[in-house]
Structures are given as C-alpha cells and as structure tokens.
N, C-alpha and C positions, 0 to 999 in steps of 0.2 A: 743302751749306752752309745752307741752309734750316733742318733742325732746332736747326743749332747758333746761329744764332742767335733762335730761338725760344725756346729753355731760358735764355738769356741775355739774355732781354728780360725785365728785372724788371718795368719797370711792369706789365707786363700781370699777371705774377704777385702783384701786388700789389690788384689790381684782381677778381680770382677771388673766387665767395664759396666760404667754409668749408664745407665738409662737415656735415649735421647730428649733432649728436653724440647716442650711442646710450645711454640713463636705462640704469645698472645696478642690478640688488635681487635680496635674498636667493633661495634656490633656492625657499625654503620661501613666499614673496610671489608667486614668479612661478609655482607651481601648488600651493595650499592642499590640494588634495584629497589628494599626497602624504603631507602630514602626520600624524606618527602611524600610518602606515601597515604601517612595522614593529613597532610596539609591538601593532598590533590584531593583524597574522599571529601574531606571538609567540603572544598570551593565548588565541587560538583553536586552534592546534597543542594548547597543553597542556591545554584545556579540554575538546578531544577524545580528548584521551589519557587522565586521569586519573588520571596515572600521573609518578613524576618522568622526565626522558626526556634521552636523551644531546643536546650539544649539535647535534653533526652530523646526530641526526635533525632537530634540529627546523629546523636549517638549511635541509633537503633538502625538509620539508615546509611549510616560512615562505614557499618561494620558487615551488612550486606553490600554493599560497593566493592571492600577490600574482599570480601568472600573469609574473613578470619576473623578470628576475637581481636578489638581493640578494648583499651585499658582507659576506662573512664576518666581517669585524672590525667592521661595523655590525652585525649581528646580535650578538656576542657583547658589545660594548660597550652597546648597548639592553640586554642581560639582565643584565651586570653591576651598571649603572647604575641601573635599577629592581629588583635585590635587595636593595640595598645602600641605597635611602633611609630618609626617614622613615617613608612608608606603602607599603612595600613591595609590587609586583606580582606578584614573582616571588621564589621562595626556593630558593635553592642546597641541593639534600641534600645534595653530597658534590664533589668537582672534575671539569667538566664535564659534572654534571647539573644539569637544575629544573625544579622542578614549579610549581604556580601557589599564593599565598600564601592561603592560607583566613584 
C-alpha cells in the first residue's frame, strides 16, 4: 500500500524540483576540430596521388588518413559538392573519378 499511495500523493509531486535541462548544439559547435575534416582527407588522398582516382579508392584511403570510419555518402556528397561549385576543389574526369582542380 505504501507505494501506491506515494505515486498518488500529488503534492509532494508537485513540490520536486525539475530535472536540469541539458543545452543542445550543432555536431559541428560541440567539436570544431571535426570540421572540414573530410574535405582535408579528400585533397590529401588526391594530392598524393596525382592522378584522377576512383571513388572507392579514395574512400578506402580518406578513412585511414582520418584513422576513423567515414560514411560513404559523406564522402561522395563532399566530392560532388565541391566539384560542382564556384571555385571548385575537386573536378570529376569521368563517373566516379576525381582528381584535384588545378
């Protein structure tokens, strides 16, 4: 009997303080050093190659650079994304190769 009426004692639950509530922010605020960090493995894979290079190598060798798993469709979306701007980083020779944009 006891518990039950302890869940059923509102005042008291009325009277509890709140939990503090926990500040949420971007991945990219809560560790800066991440940043860009696919984009530098990229330019150094192909800067050591000099060479245009399939995507899957540079996947294989983007992710010993970082020393961690990266996420195949961030890698291919980083190389699409920076072929394909204004001042291009990376240029597409042909479908799924690239070399680095001289």
């Amino acid at each position: 009997m006891e518990l039950v009426v302890h869940y059923s004692n509102r005042s008291s639950l009325s009277q509890a303080p709140a939990p503090p509530r926990r500040k949420r922010g971007s991945p990219a605020r809560l560790n800066p050093k991440r940043r860009g960090a696919t984009i530098a493995a990229i330019t150094e894979v192909l800067r050591e190659a000099g060479q245009p290079v399939r995507v899957s190598e540079i996947y294989r060798l983007a992710e010993v650079a970082l020393g961690r798993p990266l996420s195949y469709k961030t890698l291919k979306d980083s190389l699409s994304a920076h072929a394909h701007s204004q001042r291009p980083r990376f240029r597409q020779v042909r479908r799924g190769w690239y070399e680095l944009a001289t």
